[in-house]
gemmi code that builds the backbone of each chain (N, CA, C; Angstrom):
import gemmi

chains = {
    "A": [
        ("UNK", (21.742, -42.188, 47.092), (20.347, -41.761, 47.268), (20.048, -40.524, 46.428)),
        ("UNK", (18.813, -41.104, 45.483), (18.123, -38.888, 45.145), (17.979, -38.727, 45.970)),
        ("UNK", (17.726, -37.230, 45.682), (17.335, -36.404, 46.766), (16.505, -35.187, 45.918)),
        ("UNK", (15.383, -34.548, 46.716), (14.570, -33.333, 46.048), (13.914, -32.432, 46.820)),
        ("UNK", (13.746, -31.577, 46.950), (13.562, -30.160, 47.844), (12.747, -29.324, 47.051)),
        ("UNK", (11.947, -28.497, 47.760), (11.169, -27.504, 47.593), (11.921, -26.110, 48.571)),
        ("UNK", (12.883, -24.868, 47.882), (13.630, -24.256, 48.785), (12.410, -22.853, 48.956)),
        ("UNK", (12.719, -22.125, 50.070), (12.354, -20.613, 49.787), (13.824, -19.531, 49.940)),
        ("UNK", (14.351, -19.929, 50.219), (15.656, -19.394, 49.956), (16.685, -19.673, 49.082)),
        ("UNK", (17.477, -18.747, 48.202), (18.694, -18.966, 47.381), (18.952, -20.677, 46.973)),
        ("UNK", (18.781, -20.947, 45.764), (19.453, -22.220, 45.587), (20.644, -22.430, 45.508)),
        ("UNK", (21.565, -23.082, 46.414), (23.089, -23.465, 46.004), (23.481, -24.549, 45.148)),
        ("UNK", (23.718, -24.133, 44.149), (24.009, -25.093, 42.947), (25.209, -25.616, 43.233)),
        ("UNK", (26.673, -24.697, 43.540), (27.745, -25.377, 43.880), (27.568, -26.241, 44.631)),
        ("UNK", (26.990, -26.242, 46.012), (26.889, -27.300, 46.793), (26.077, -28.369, 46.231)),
        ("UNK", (24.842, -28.165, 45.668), (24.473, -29.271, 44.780), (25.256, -30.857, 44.298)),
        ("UNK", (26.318, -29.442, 43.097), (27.269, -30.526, 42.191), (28.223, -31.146, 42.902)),
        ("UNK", (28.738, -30.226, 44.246), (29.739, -31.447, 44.889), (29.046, -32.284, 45.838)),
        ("UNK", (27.493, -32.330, 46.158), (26.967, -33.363, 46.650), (27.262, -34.923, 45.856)),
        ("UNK", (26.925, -34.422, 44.365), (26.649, -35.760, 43.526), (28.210, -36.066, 42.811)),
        ("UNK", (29.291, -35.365, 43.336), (30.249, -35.788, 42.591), (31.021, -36.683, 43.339)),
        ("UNK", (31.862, -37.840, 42.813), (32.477, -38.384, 43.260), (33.474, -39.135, 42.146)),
        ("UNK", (34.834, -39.981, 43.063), (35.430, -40.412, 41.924), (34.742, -41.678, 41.257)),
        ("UNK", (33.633, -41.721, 41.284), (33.405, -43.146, 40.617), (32.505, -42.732, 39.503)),
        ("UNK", (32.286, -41.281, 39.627), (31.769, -40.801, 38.432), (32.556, -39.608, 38.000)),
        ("UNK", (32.493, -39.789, 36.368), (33.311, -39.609, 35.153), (32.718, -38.317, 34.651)),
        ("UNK", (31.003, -38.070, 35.004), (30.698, -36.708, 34.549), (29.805, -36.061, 35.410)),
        ("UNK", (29.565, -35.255, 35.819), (28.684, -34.297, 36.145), (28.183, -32.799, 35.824)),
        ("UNK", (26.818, -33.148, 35.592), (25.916, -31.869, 35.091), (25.108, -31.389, 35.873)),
        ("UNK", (25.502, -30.306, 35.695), (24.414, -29.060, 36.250), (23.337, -28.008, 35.552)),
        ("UNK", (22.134, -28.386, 35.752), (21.300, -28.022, 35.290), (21.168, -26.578, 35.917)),
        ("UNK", (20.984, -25.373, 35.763), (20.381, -24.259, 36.240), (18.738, -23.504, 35.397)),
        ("UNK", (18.258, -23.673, 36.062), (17.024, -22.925, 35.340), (16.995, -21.294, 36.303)),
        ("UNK", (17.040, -20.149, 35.340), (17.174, -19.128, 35.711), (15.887, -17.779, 34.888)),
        ("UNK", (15.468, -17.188, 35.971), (14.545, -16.159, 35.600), (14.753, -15.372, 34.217)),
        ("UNK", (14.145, -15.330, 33.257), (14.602, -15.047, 32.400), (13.831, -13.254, 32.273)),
        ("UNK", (14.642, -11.811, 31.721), (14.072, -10.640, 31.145), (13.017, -10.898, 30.482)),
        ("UNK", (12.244, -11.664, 29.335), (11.439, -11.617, 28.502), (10.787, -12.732, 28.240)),
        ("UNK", (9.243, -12.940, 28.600), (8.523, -13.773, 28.013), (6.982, -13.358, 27.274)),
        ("UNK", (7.497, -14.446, 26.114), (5.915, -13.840, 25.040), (6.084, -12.257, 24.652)),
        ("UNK", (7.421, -11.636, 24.326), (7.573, -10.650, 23.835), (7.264, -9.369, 25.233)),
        ("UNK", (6.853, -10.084, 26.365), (6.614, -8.743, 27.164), (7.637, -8.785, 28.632)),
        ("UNK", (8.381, -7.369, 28.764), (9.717, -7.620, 29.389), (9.228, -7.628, 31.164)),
        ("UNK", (10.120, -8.804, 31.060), (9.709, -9.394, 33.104), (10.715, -8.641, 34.022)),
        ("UNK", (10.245, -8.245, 34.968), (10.953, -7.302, 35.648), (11.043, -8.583, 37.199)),
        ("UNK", (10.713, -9.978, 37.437), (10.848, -10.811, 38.514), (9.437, -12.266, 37.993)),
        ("UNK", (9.442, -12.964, 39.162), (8.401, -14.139, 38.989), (8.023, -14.544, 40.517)),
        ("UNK", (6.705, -14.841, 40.594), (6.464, -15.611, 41.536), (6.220, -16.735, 41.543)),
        ("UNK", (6.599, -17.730, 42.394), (6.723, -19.070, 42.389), (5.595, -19.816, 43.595)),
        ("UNK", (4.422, -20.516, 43.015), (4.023, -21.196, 44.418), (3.768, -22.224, 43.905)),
        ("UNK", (3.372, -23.488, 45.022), (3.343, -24.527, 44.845), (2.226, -25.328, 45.824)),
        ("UNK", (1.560, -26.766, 44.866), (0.838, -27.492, 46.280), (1.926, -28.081, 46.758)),
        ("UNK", (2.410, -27.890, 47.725), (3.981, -27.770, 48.013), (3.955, -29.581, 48.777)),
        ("UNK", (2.891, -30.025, 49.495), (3.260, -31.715, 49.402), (3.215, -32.408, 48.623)),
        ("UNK", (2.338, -32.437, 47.370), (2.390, -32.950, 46.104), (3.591, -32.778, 45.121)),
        ("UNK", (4.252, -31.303, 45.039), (5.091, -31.008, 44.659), (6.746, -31.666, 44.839)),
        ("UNK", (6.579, -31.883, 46.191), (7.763, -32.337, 46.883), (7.632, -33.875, 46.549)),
        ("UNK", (6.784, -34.461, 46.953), (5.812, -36.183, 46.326), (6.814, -36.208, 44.940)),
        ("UNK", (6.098, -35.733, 43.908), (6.455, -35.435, 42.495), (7.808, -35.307, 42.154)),
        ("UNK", (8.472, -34.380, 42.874), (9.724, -34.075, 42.867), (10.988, -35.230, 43.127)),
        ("UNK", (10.345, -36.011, 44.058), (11.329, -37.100, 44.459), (11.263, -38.048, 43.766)),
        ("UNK", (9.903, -38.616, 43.124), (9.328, -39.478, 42.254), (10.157, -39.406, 41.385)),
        ("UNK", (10.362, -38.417, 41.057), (10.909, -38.206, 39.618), (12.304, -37.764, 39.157)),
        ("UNK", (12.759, -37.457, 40.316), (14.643, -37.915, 40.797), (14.822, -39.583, 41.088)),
        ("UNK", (13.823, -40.448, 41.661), (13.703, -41.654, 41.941), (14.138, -42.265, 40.637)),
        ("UNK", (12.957, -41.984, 40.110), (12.760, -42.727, 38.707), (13.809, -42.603, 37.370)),
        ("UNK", (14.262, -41.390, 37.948), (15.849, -40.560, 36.610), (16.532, -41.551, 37.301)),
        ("UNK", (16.890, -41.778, 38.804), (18.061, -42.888, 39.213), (17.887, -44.002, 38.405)),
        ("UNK", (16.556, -44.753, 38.564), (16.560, -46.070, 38.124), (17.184, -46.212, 36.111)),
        ("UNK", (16.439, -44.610, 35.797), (15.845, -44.852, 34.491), (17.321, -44.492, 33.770)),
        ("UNK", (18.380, -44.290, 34.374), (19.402, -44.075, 34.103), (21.177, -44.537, 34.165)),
        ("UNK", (20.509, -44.825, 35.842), (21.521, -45.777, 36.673), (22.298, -44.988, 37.375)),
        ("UNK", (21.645, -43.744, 37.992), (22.828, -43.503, 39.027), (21.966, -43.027, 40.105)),
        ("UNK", (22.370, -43.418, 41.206), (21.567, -42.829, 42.768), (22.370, -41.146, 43.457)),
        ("UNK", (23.529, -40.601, 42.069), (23.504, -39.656, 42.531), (23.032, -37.878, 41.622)),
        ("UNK", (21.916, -38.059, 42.004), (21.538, -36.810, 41.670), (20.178, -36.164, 42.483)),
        ("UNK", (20.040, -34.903, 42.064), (19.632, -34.014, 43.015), (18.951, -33.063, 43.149)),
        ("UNK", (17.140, -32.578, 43.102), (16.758, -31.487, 42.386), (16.233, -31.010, 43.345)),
        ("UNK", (16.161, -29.421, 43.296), (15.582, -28.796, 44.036), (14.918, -27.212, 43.062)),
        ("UNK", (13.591, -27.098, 43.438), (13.236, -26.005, 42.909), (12.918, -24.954, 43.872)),
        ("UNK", (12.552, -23.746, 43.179), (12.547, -22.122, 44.879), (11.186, -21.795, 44.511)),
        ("UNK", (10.562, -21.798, 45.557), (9.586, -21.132, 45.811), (9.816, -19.395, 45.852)),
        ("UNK", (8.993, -18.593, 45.995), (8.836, -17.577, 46.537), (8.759, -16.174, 45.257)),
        ("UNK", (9.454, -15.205, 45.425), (9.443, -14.166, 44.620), (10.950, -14.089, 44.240)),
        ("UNK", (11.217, -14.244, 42.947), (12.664, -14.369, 42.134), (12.731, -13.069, 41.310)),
        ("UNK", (13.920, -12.183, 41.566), (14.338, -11.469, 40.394), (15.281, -12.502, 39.407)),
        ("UNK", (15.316, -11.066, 38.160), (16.106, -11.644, 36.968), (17.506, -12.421, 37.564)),
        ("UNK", (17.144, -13.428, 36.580), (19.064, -14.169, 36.884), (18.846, -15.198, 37.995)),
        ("UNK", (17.681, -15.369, 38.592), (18.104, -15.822, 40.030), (17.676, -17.187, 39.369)),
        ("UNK", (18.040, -18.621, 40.399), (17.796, -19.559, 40.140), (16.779, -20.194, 40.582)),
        ("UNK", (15.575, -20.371, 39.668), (14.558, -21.090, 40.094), (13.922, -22.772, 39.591)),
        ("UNK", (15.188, -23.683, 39.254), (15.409, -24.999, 39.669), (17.119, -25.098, 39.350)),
        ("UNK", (17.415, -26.305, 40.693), (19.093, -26.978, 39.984), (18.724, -28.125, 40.334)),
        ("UNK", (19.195, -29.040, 39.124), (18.848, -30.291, 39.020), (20.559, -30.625, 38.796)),
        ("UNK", (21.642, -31.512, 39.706), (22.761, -32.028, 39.695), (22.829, -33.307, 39.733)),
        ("UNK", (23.202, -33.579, 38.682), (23.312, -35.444, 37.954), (25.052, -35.946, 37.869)),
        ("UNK", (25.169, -36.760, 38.607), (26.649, -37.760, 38.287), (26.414, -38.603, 37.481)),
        ("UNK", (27.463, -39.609, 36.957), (27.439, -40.831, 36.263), (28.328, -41.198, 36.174)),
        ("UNK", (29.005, -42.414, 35.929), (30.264, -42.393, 35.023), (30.138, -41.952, 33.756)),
        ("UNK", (29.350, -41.869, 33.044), (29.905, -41.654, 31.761), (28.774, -40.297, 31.593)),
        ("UNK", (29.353, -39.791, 30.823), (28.542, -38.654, 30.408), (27.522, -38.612, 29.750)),
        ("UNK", (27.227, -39.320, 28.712), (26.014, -39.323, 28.047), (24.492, -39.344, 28.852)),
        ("UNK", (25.144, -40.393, 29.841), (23.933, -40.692, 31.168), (23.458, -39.423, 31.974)),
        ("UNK", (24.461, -39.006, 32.281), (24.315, -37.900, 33.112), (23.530, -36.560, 32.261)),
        ("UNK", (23.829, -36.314, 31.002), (23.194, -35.524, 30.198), (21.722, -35.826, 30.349)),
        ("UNK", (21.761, -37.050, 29.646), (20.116, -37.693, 29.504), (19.715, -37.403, 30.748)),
        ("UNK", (19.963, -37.901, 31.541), (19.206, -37.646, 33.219), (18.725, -36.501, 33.367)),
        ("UNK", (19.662, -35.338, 33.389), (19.139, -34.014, 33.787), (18.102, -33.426, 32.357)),
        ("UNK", (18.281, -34.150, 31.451), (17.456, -33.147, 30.970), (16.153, -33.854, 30.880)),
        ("UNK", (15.757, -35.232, 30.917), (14.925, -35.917, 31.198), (13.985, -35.280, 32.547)),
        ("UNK", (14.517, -34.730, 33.513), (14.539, -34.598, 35.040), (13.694, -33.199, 34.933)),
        ("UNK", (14.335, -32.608, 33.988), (13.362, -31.117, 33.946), (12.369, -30.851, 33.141)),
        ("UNK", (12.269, -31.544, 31.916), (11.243, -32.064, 31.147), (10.134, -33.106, 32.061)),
        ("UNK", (9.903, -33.568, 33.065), (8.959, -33.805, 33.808), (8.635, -33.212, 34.695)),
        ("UNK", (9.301, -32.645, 35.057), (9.146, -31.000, 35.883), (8.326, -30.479, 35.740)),
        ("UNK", (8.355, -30.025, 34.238), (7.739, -29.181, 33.581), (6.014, -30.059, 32.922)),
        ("UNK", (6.601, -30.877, 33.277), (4.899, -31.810, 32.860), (4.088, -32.458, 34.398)),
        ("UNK", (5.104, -32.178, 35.040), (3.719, -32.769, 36.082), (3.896, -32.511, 38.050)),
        ("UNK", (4.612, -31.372, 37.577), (5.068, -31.090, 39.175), (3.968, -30.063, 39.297)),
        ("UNK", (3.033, -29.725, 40.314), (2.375, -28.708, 40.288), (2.933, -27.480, 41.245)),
        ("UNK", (3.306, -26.650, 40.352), (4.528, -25.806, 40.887), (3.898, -24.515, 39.583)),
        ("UNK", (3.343, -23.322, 39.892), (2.973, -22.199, 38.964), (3.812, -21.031, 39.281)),
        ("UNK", (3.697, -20.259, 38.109), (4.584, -19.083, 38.344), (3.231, -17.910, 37.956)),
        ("UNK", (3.700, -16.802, 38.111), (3.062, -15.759, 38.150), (4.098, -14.275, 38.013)),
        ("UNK", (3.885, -13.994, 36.615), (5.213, -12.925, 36.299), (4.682, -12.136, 36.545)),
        ("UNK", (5.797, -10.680, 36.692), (5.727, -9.201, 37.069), (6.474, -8.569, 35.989)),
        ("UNK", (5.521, -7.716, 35.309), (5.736, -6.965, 33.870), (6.497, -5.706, 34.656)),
        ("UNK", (6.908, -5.445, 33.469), (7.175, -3.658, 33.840), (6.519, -2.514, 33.745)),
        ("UNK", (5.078, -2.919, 33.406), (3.863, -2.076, 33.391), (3.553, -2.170, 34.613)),
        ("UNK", (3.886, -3.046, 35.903), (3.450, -3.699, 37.113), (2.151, -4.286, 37.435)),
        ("UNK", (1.572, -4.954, 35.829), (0.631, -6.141, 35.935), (1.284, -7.451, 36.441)),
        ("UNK", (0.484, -8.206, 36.767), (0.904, -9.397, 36.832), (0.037, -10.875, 36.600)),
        ("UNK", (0.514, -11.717, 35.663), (-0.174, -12.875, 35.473), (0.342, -14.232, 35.774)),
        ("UNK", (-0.719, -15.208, 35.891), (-0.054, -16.366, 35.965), (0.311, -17.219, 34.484)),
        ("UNK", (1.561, -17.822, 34.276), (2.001, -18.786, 33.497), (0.949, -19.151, 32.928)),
        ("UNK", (0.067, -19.545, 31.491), (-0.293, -21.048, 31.286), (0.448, -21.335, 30.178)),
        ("UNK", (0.941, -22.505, 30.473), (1.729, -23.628, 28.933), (1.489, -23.811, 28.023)),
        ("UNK", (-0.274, -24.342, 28.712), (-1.140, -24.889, 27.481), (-1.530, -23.539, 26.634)),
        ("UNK", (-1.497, -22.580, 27.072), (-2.219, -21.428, 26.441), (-1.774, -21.336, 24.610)),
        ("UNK", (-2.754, -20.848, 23.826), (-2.250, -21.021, 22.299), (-1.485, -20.352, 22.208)),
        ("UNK", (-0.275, -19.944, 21.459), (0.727, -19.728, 21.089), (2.316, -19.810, 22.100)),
        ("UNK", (1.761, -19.811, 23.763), (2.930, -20.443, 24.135), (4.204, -21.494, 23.448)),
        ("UNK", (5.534, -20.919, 23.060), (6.216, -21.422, 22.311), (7.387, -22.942, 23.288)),
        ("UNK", (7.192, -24.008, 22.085), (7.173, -25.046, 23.062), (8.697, -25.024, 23.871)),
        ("UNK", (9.012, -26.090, 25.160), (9.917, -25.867, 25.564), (10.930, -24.741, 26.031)),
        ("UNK", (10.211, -23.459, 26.733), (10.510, -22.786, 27.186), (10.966, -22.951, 28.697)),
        ("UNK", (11.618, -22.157, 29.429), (12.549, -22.653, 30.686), (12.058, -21.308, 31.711)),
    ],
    "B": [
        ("UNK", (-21.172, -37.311, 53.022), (-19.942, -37.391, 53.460), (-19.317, -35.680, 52.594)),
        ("UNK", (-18.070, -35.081, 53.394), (-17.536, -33.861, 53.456), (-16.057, -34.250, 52.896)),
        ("UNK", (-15.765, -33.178, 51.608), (-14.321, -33.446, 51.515), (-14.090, -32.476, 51.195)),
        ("UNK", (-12.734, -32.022, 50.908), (-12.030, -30.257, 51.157), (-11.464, -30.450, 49.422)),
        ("UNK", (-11.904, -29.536, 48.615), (-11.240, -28.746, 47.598), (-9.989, -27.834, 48.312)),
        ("UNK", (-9.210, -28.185, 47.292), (-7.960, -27.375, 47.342), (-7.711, -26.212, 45.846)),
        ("UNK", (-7.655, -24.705, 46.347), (-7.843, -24.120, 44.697), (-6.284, -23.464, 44.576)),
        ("UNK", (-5.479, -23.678, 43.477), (-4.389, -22.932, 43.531), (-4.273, -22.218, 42.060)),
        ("UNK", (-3.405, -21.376, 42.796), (-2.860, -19.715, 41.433), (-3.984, -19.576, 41.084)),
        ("UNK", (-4.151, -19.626, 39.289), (-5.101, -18.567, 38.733), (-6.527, -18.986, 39.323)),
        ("UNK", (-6.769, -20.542, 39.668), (-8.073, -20.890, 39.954), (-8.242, -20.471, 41.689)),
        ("UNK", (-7.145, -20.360, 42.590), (-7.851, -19.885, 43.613), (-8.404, -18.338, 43.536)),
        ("UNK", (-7.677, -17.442, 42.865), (-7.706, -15.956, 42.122), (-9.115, -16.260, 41.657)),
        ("UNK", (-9.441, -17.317, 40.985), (-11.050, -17.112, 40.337), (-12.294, -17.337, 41.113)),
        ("UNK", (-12.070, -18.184, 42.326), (-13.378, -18.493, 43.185), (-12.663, -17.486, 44.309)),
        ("UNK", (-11.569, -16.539, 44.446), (-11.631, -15.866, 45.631), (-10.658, -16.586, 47.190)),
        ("UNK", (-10.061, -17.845, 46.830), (-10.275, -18.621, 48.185), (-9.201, -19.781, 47.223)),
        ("UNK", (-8.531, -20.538, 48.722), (-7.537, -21.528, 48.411), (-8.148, -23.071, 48.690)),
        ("UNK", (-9.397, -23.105, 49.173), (-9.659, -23.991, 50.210), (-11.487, -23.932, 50.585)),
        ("UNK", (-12.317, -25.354, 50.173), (-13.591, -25.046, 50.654), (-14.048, -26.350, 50.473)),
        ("UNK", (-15.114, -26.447, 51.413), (-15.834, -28.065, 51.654), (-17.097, -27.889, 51.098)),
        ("UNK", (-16.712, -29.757, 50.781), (-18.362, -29.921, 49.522), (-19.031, -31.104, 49.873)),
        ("UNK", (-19.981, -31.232, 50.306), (-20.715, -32.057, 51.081), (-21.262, -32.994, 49.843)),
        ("UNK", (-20.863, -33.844, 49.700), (-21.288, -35.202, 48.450), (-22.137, -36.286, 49.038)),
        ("UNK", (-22.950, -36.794, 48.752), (-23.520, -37.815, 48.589), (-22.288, -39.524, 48.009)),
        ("UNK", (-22.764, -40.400, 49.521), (-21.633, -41.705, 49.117), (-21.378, -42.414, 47.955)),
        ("UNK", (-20.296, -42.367, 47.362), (-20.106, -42.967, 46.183), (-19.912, -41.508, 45.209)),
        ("UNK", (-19.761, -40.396, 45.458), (-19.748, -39.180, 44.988), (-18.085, -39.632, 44.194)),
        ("UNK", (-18.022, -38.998, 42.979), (-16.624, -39.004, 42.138), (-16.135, -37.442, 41.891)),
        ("UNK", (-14.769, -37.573, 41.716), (-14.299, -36.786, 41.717), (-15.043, -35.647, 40.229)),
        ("UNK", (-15.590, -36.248, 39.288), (-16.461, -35.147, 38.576), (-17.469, -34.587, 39.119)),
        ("UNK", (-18.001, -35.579, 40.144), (-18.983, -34.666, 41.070), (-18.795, -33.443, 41.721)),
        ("UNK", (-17.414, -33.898, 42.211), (-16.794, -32.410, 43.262), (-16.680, -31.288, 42.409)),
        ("UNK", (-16.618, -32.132, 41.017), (-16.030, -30.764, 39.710), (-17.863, -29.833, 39.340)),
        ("UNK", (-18.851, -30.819, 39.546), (-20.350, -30.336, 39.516), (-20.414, -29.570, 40.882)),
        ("UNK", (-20.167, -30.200, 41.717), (-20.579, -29.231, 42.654), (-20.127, -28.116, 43.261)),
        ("UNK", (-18.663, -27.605, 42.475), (-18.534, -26.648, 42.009), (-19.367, -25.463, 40.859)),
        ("UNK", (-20.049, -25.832, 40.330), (-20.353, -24.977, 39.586), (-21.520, -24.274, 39.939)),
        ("UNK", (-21.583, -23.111, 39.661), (-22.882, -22.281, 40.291), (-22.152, -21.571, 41.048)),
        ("UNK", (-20.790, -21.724, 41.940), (-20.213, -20.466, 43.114), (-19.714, -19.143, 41.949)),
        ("UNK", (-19.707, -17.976, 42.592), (-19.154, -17.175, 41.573), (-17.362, -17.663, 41.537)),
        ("UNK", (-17.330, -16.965, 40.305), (-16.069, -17.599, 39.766), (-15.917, -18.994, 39.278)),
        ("UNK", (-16.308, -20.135, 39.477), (-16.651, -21.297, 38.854), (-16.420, -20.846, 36.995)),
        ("UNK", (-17.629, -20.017, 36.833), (-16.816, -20.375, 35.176), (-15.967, -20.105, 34.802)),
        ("UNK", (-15.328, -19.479, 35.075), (-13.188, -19.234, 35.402), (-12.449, -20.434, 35.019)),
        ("UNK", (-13.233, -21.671, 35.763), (-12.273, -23.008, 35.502), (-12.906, -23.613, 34.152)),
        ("UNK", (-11.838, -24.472, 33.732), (-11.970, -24.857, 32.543), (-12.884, -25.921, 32.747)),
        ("UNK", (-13.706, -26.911, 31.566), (-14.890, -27.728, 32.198), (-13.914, -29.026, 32.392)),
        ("UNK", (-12.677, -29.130, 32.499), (-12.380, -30.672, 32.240), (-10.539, -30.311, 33.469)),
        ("UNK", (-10.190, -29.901, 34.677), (-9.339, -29.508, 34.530), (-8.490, -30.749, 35.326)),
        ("UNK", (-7.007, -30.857, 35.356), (-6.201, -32.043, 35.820), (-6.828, -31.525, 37.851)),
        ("UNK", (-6.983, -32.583, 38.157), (-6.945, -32.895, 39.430), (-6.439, -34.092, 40.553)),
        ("UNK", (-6.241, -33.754, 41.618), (-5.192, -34.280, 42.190), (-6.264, -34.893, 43.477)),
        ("UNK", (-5.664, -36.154, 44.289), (-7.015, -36.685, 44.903), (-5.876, -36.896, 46.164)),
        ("UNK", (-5.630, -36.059, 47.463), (-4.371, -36.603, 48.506), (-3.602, -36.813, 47.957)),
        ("UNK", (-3.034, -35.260, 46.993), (-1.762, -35.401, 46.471), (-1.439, -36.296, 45.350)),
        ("UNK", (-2.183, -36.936, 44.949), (-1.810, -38.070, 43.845), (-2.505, -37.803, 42.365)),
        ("UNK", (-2.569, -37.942, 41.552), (-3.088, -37.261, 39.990), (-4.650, -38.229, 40.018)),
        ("UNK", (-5.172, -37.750, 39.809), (-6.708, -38.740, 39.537), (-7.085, -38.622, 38.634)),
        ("UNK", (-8.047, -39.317, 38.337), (-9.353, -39.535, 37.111), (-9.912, -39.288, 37.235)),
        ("UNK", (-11.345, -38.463, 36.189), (-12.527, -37.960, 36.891), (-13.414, -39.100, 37.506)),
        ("UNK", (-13.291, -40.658, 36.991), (-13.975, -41.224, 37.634), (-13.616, -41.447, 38.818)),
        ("UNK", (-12.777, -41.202, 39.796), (-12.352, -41.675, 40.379), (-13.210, -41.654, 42.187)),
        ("UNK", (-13.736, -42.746, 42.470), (-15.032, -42.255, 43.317), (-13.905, -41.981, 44.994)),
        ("UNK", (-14.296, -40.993, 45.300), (-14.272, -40.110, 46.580), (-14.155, -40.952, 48.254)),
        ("UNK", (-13.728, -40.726, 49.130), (-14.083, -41.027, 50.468), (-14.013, -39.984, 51.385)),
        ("UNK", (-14.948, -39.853, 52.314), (-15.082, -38.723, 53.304), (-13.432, -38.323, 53.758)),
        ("UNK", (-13.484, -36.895, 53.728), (-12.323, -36.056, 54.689), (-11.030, -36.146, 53.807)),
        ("UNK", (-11.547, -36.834, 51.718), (-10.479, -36.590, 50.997), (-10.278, -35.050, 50.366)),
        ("UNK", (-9.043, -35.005, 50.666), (-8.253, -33.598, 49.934), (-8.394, -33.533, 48.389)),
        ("UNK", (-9.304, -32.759, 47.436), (-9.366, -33.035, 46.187), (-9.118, -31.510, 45.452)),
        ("UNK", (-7.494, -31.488, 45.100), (-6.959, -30.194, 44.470), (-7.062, -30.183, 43.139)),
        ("UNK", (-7.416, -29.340, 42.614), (-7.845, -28.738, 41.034), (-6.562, -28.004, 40.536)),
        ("UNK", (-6.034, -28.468, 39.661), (-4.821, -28.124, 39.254), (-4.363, -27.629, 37.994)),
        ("UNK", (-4.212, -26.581, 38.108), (-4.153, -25.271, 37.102), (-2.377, -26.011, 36.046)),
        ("UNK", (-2.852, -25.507, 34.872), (-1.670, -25.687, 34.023), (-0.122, -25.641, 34.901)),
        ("UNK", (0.657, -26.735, 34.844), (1.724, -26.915, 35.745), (2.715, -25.793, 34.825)),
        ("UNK", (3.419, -25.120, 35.964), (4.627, -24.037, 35.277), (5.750, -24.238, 35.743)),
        ("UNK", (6.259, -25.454, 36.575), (7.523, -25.005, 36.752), (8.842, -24.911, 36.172)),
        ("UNK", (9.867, -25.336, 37.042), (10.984, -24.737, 36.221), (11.636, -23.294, 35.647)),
    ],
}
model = gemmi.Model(1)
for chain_id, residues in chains.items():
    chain = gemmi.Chain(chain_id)
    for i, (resn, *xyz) in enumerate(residues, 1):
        res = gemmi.Residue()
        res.name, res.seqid = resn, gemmi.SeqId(i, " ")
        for name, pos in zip(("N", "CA", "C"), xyz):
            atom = gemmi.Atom()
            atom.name, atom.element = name, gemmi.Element(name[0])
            atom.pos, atom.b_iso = gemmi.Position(*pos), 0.0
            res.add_atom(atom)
        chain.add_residue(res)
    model.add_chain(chain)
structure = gemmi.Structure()
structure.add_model(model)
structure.setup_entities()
């Protein structure tokens, strides 16, 4: 079975990867998406995370569903954090098995690349001036594929 | 017939509010709800065309309405 979560507390990634591991699969990946010091040249001191949190969760499973089918394995696993994140902290783990590795690659990164296109899930950074704005993607010069 | 806007991040920040009812006329579409938005302060904040969501599910602007539906306006997705 996927599985997908909306957390407000700490994501456990270890527990994640030994959810989806087993001996009948040959690889497993772990995705971490983590708060990053600097975006658009201006330095982030944390992020806030909210969400339409039933749509989100909807979306979320959909699309662990669909990585199972679109890939072939029923074990993997995403969960993203709500709330207020400092630097470093983890705000999605996406954990993919397979037998073979290539699959398992493709999966997870497939898995966060729709994430990022259609989960409605916004952030809202905290500068070190102590402004704060929300994310937009679409905005012009946002540089593509950022995490 | 009455259905509930849902406003999140920068667009609830722009009308003030997460949440407000819009009394439509039957057969009302979801671009309607997007008209009958306009005129509250903060309204021109939102963009004229923005992704919206109809009970959680992605819609079309044509997409015609039924009383006591949840219709969320959905600001550039960020996660990850």
């Amino acid at each position: 079975m996927t599985r997908a979560a909306l957390r407000d507390q700490p994501l456990d990634a270890g527990a994640m990867l030994a959810e989806v591991s087993s001996s009948t699969n040959g690889a497993a990946v772990l995705f971490v998406g983590t708060v990053r010091d600097i975006s658009e040249g201006r330095a982030v001191t944390g992020i806030d995370y909210t969400a339409y949190e039933a749509m989100a969760v909807r979306e979320l499973e959909s699309i662990a569903a669909e990585a199972g089918a679109r890939f072939g394995t029923e074990d993997l696993v995403v969960e993203h954090r709500l709330g207020t994140l400092g630097l470093g902290e983890a705000s999605v783990v996406i954990a993919c098995a397979h037998p073979h590795r290539a699959q398992a690659f493709e999966a997870a990164r497939w898995v966060i690349e729709e994430i990022k296109r259609r989960v409605p899930i916004w952030k809202r950074e905290h500068y070190v001036d102590g402004t704060r704005e929300w994310v937009d993607p679409t905005r012009a010069g946002m540089e593509a594929g950022r995490s | 017939m009455t259905i509930t806007v849902l406003l999140f991040a920068s667009y609830a920040d722009a009308l003030g509010r997460s949440a407000l009812e819009l009394s439509l006329p039957q057969g009302a579409t979801v671009a309607d709800a997007m008209a009958g938005l306009a005129g509250m302060p903060g309204s021109d904040r939102l963009p004229p065309s923005p992704l919206v969501a109809v009970n959680e599910r992605w819609a079309a602007r044509d997409q015609v309405l039924r009383a006591g539906d949840q219709v969320a306006i959905i600001p550039p997705v960020a996660g990850g």
